[in-house]
C-alpha positions as CSV (number, residue, x, y, z in Angstrom):
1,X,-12.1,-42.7,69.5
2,X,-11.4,-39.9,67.0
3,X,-11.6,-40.4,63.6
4,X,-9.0,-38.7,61.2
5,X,-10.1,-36.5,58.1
6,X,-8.1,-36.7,54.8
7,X,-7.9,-34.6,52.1
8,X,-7.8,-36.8,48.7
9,X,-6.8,-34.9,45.4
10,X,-9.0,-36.2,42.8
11,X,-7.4,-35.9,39.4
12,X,-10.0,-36.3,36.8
13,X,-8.7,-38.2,33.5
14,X,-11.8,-38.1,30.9
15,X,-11.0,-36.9,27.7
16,X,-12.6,-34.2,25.8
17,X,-15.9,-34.6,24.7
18,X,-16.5,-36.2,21.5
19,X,-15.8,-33.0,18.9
20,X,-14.3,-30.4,21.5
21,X,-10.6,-31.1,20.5
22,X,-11.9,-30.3,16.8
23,X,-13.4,-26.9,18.0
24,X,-10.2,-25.9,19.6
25,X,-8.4,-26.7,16.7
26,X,-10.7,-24.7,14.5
27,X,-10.5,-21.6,16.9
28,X,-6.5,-22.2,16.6
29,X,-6.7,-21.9,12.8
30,X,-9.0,-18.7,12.9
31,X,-6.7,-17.1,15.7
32,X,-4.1,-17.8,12.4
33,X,-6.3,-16.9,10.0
34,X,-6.8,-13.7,11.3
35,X,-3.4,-12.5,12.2
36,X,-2.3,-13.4,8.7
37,X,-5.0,-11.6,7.3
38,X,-5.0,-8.5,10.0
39,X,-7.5,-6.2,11.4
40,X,-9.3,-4.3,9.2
41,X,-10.5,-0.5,10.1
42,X,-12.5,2.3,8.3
43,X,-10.7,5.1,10.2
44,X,-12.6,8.5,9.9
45,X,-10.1,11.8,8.8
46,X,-10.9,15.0,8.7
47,X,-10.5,14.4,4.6
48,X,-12.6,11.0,4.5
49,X,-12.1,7.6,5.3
50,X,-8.8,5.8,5.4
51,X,-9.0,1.7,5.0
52,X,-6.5,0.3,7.5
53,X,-5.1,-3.2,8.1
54,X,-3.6,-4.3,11.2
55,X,-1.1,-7.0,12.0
56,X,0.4,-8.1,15.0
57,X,-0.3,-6.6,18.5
58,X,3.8,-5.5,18.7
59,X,5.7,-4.1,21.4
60,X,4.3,-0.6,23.1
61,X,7.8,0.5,23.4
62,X,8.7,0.2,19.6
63,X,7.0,2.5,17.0
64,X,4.3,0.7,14.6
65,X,5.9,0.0,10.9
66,X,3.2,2.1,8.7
67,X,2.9,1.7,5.0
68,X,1.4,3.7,2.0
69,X,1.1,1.8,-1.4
70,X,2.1,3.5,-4.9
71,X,-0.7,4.5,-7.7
72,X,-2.1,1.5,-9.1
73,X,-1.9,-0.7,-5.9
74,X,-3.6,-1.2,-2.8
75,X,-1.6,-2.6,0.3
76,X,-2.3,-5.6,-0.3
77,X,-0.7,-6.2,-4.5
78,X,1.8,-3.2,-3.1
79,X,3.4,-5.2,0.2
80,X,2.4,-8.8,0.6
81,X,5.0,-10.2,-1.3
82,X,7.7,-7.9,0.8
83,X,5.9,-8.8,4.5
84,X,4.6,-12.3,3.9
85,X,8.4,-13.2,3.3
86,X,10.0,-15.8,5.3
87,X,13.0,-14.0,6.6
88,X,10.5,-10.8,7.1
89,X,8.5,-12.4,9.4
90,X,11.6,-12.1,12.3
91,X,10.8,-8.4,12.0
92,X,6.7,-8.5,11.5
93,X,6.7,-10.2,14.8
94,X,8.2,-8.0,16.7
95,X,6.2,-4.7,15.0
96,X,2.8,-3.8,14.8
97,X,2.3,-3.8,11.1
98,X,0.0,-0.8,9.6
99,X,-1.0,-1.2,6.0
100,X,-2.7,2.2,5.2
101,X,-4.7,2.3,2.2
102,X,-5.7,5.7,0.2
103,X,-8.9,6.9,-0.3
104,X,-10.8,4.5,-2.8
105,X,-8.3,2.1,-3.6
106,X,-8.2,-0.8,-1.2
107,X,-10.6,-3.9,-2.8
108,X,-14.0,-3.9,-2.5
109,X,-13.9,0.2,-2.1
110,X,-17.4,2.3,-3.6
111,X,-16.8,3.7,-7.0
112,X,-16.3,7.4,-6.6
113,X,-19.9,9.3,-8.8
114,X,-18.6,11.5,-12.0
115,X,-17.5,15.0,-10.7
116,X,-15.7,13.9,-7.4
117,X,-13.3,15.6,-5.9
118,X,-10.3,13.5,-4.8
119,X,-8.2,14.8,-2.4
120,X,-4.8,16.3,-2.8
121,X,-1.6,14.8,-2.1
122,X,-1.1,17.8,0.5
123,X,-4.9,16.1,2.5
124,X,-3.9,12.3,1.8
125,X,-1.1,13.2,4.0
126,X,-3.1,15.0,6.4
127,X,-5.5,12.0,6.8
128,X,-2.7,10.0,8.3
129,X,-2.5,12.1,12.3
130,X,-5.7,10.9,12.6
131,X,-4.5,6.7,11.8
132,X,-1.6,7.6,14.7
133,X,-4.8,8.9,17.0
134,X,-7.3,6.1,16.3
135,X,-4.5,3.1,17.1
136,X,-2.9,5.3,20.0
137,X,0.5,4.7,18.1
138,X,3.2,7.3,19.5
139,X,5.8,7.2,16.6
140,X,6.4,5.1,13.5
141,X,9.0,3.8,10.9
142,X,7.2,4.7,7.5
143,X,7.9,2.4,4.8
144,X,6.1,3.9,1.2
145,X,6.8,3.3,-2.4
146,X,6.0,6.0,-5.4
147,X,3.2,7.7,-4.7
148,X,3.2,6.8,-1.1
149,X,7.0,7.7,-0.5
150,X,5.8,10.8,-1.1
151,X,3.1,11.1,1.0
152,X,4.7,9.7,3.6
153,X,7.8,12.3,3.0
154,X,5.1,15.0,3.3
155,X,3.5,14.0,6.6
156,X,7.1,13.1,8.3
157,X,8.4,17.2,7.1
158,X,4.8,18.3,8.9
159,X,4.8,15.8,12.0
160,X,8.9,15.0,12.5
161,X,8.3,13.6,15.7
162,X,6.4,11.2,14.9
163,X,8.2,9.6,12.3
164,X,11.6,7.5,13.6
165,X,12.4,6.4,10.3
166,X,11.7,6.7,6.5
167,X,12.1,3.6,3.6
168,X,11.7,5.5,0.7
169,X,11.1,3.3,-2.4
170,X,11.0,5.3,-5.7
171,X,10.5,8.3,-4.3
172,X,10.1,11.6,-6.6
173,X,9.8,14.8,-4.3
174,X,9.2,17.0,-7.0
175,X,6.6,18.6,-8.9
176,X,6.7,17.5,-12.2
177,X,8.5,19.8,-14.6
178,X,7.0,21.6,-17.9
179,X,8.5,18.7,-19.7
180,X,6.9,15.9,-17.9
181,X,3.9,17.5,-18.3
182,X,3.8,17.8,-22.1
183,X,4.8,14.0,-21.7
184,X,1.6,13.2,-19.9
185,X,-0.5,15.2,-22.0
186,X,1.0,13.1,-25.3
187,X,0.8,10.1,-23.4
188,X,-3.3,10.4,-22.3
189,X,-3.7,10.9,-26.1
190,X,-2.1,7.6,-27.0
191,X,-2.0,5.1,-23.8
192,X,-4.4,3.8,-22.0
193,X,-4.3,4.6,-18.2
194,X,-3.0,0.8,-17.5
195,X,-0.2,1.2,-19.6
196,X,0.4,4.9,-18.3
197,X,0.0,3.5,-14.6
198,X,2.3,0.6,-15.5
199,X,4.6,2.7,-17.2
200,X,5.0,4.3,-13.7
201,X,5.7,1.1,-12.0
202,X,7.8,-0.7,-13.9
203,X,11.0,0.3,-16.2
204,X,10.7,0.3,-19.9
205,X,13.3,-2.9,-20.0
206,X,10.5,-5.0,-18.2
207,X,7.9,-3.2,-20.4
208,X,9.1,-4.5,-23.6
209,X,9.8,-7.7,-22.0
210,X,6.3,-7.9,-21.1
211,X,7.1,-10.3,-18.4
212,X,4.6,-12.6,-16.1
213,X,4.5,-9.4,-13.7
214,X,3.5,-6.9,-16.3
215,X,0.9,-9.0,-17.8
216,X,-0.4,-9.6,-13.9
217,X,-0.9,-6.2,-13.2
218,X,-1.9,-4.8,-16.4
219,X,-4.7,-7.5,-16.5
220,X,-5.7,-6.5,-12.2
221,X,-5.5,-2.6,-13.2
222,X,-7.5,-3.1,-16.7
223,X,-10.5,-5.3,-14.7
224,X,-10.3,-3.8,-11.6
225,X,-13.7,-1.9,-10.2
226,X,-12.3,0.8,-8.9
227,X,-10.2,1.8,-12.3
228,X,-12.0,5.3,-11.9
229,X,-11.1,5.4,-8.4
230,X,-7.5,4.7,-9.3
231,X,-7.5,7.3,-12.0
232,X,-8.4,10.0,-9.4
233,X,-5.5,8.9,-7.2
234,X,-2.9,9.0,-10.5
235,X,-4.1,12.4,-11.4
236,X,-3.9,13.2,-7.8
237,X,-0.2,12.0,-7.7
238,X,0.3,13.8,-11.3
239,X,-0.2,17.1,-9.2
240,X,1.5,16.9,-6.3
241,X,3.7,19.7,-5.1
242,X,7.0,20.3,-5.0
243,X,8.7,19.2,-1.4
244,X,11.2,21.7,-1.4
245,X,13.4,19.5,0.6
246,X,17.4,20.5,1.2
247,X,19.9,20.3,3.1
248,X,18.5,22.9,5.8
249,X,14.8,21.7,5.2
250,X,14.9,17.7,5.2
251,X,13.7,14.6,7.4
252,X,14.5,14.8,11.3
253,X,14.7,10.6,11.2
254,X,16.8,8.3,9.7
255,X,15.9,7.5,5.8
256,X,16.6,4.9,3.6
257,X,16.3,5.8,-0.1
258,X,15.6,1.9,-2.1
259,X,15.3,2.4,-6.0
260,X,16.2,-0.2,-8.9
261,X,18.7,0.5,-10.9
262,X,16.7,1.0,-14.5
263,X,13.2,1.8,-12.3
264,X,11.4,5.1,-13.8
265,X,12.7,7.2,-10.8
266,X,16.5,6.3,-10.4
267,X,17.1,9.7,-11.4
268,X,14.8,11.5,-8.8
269,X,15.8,9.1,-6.0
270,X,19.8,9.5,-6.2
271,X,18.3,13.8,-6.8
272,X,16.8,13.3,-3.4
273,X,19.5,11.9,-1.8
274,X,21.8,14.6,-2.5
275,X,19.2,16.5,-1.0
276,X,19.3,14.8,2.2
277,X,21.3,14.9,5.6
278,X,24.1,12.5,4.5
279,X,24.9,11.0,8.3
280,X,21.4,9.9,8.7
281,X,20.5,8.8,5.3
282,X,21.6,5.1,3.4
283,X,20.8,5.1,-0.3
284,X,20.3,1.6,-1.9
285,X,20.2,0.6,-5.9
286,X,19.0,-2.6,-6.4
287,X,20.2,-3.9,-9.5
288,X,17.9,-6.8,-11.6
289,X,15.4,-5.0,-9.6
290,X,13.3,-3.4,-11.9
291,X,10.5,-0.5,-10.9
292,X,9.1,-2.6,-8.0
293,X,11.8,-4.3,-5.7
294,X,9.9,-5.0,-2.9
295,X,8.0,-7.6,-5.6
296,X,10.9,-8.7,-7.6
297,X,13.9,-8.5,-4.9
298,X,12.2,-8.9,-1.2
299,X,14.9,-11.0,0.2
300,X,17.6,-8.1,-0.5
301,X,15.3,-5.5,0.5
302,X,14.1,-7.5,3.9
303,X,18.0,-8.1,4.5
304,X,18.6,-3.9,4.2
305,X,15.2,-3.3,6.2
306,X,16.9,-5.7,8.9
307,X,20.4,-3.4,8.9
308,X,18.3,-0.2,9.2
309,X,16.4,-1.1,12.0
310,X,19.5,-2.9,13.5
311,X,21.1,1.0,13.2
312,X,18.2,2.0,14.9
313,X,18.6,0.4,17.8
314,X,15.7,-2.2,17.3
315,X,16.6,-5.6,16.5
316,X,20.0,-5.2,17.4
317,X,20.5,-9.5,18.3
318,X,19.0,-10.1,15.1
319,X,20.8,-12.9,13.5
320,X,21.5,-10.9,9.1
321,X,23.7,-13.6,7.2
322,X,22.1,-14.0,3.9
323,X,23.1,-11.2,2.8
324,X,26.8,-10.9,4.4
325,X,27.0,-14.5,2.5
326,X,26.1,-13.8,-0.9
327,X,28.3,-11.0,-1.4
328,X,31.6,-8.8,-1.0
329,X,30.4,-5.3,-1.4
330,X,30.8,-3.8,2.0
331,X,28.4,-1.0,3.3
332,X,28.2,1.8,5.3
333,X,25.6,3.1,7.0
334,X,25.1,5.6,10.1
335,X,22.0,6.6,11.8
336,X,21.4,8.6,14.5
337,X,18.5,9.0,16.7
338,X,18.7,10.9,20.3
339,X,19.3,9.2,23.7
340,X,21.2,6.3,23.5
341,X,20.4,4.9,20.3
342,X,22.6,6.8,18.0
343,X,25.0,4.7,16.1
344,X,27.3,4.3,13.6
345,X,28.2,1.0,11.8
346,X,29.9,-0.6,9.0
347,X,28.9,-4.5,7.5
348,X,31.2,-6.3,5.3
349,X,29.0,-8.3,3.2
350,X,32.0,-11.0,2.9
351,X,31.8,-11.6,7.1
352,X,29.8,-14.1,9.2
353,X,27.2,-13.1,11.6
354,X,25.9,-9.3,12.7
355,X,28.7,-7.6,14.3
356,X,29.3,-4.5,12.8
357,X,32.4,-2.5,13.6
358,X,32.3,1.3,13.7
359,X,32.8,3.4,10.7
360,X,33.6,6.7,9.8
361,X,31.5,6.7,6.9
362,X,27.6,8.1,6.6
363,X,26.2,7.1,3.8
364,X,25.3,3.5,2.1
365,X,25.2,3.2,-1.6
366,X,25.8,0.0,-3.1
367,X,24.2,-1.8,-5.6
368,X,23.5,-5.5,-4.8
């Protein structure tokens, strides 16, 4: 008489234990938490210490989008209101995100004693092969504004293959002229560094208007901790160098130049672009965008981020309508990268959807 074995799947049906759901849950919102807030790293140059923020873990393949704030910001007051933007998050989530802070300025950072020396614009610049090192990132798309543009324009003429593209907001890539000088010097004597600072930022039309974002910042710059750290980083800036960029000395990468249309530096922005390689370069003047339009316009600017990446070659299914909608301006752009992602495109903002015909046209200026 045999007797016949079976196998009998057990399929156990107890709920969690009593509070386990709630602990997953809580590690669910910290996972959240944590990528919204990003990484934080103290990454050692051979200039000092660079504060750097992390988001996202990205795609290997892509470059990491880098950033470098203006005077008077950190990355945070400089770029949370650009990247924490709905239609910007179709983008963040497919890029590591790199927030780099400069020396002294992100919150919480150690007063500076009396007497320090601050490094130059020509170091701050140099700090940032070392960021590239530390996260094991192979190329980037920059993305500065002011101060930062210009830092980043410096590293990208010393390092071109590391740079795939350049968002240039405000950018001024000269030294400043006799005249500007005198300025300063007459303007240290009767404004306080706020106002000097916020006279930077913003144009003289939202000055006198003294709107809700003037009185924000002016009240963050006057209390914050680090005002003498800031200071050091303005008259840092005040001092920078002359580029010397032209036609047969300019950026390897694609750029996109982004001022407002009554911002400070209109005049040195549409300068530059005539300086630039006019097949790989898209200039774009925000109007009602004042001296910050990554604050004041982000959906435009996220829309024109989208299209530059798009001509990159990244992106290229992304789904741009808002823009296209709201208006009939068309624009022309061309980029051109090496291998198989050189294009050249033309939108017509009064179309549906993201097919972009070719153009013969290399440059986008429009004002939106």
């Amino acid at each position: 008489m045999t007797t016949e074995m079976q196998e009998i799947a057990i399929t156990e049906e107890k709920p969690l234990l009593p509070g386990q759901s709630d602990t997953l849950k809580d590690a669910e919102i910290a996972a959240r938490i944590l990528l919204d807030q990003g990484q934080e790293h103290r990454v050692e140059t051979p200039h000092g210490v660079l504060h750097v923020t992390v988001h996202g873990a990205g795609n290997a393949r892509r470059p990491a989008i880098l950033t470098f704030h203006d005077v008077g910001m950190d990355s945070k007051s400089c770029f949370s209101t650009l990247f924490k933007f709905e239609e910007m998050q179709e983008i963040v989530k497919n890029f590591t995100v790199v927030h780099v802070d400069a020396p002294g300025q992100e919150d919480g950072a150690a007063i500076y004693p009396a007497g320090y020396q601050y490094a130059s614009m020509d170091q701050v610049s140099e700090m940032l092969p070392a960021v590239l090192q530390y996260f094991n990132f192979r190329t980037i798309i920059g993305v500065g504004v002011g101060a930062g543009a210009y830092i980043l324009s410096k590293f990208t003429l010393s390092n071109p293959d590391a740079v795939e593209g350049l968002v240039l907001i405000n950018v001024d890539t000269n030294a400043r002229g006799w005249m500007d000088w005198a300025a300063q010097k007459l303007s240290n004597l009767t404004s306080s560094l706020p106002d000097q600072i916020l006279s930077h930022l913003f144009s003289q039309e939202e000055m006198s208007a003294n709107t809700e974002l003037i009185q924000t910042h002016r009240e963050r710059i006057s209390k914050a901790p680090n005002l003498i750290n800031i200071e050091l980083f303005w008259k840092s800036y005040q001092g920078r160098r002359d580029l010397n960029i032209e036609r047969n000395n300019t950026f390897k990468c694609p750029v996109m130049l982004v001022v407002g249309d009554q911002a400070p530096y209109e005049e040195a922005a549409v300068e530059c672009n005539s300086k630039l390689d006019p097949t790989t370069t898209s200039f774009l003047k925000m109007a009602d965008a004042g001296g910050m339009p990554q604050l004041t316009q982000p959906s435009k600017l996220t829309e024109a981020f989208k299209y530059f990446i798009q001509g990159m070659g990244y992106m290229a299914s992304s789904c741009m309508t808002r823009l296209s909608r709201s208006r009939t301006t068309s624009l022309s752009s061309s980029f051109s990268m090496e291998g198989s992602r050189s294009r050249s495109r033309t939108l017509s903002q009064g179309s549906q959807g993201g097919q972009l015909p070719p153009s013969p046209s290399h440059t986008m200026e429009v004002s939106c």
